[in-house]
N, C-alpha and C positions, 0 to 999 in steps of 0.2 A: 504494500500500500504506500509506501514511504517513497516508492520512485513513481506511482503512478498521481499522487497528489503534488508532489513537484514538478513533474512535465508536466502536468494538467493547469500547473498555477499560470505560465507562460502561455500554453493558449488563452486559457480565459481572458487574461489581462490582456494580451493581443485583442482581445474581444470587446474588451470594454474603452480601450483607448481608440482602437478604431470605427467600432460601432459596426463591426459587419461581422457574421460569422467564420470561423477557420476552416479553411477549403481543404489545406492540406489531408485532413480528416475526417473529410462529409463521411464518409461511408459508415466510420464505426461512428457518427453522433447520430446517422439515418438510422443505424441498426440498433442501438440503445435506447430509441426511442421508440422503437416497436416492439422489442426486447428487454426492456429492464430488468421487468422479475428475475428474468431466468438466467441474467447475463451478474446481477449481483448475488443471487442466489449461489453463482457456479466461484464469482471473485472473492464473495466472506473466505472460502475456506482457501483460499490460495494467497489471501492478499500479505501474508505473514512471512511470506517465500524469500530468501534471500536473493532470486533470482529473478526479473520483472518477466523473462521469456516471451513466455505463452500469452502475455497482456502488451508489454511494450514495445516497438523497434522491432515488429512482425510482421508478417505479410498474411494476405487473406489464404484462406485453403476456401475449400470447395462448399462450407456451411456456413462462415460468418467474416467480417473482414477482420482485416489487422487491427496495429491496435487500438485496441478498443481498451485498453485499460487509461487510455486518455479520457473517453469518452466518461469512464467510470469516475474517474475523478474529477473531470468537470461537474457532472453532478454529484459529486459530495461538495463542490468548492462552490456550485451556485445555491445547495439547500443549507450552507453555511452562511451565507450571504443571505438569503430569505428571511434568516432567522433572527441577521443581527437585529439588534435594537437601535443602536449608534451607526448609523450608516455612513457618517462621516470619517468613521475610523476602520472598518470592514477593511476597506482593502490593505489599508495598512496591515491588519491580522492577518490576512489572505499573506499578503506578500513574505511577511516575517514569520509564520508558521514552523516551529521547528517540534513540535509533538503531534504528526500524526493522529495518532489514535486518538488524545486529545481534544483536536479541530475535527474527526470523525464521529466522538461523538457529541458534541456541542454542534453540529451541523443539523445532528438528526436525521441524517439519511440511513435507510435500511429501515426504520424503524417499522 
């Protein structure tokens, strides 16, 4: 989870300073959002992995695209920002985020 909410902080923010979505990764943010359930269902139990593999800096196979553990972390990083209270301080949290598990679950995603 710790690489995939770090790559994830860079796009988003990409997102918010330019106001347009990240192209580089339409596929796994198309496929997450038809897929959520079952795509954070499959990443709880992996997201501990010392290794991002199978989630980040991957290519699609034949059933879902790459990665998509971008996608996964974009939303934890935008239902952490829904929640804030201080919205003039969020991104600053977003950016400076150094406990994981922490921002995951003060995000309240999964729940």
């Amino acid at each position: 989870m710790n690489n995939a909410l770090v790559e994830s902080i860079c796009d988003y923010m990409a997102e918010v300073v330019s106001g347009k979505p990240v192209v580089l990764r339409k596929d796994a943010y198309d496929y997450i959002n038809i897929h959520e359930k079952e795509i954070w269902e499959t990443f709880k139990k992996e997201m501990c992995s010392p290794s991002p593999g199978a989630w980040l800096f991957n290519f699609s196979d034949k059933d879902k695209p790459g990665n998509l553990g971008f996608a996964v972390g974009h939303k934890i990083i935008d239902a952490y920002y829904q929640q804030a209270k201080d919205k003039s301080k969020v991104y600053t949290e977003i950016i400076e985020m150094t406990n994981p598990s922490e921002f995951l679950e003060k995000s309240g995603y999964g729940k």
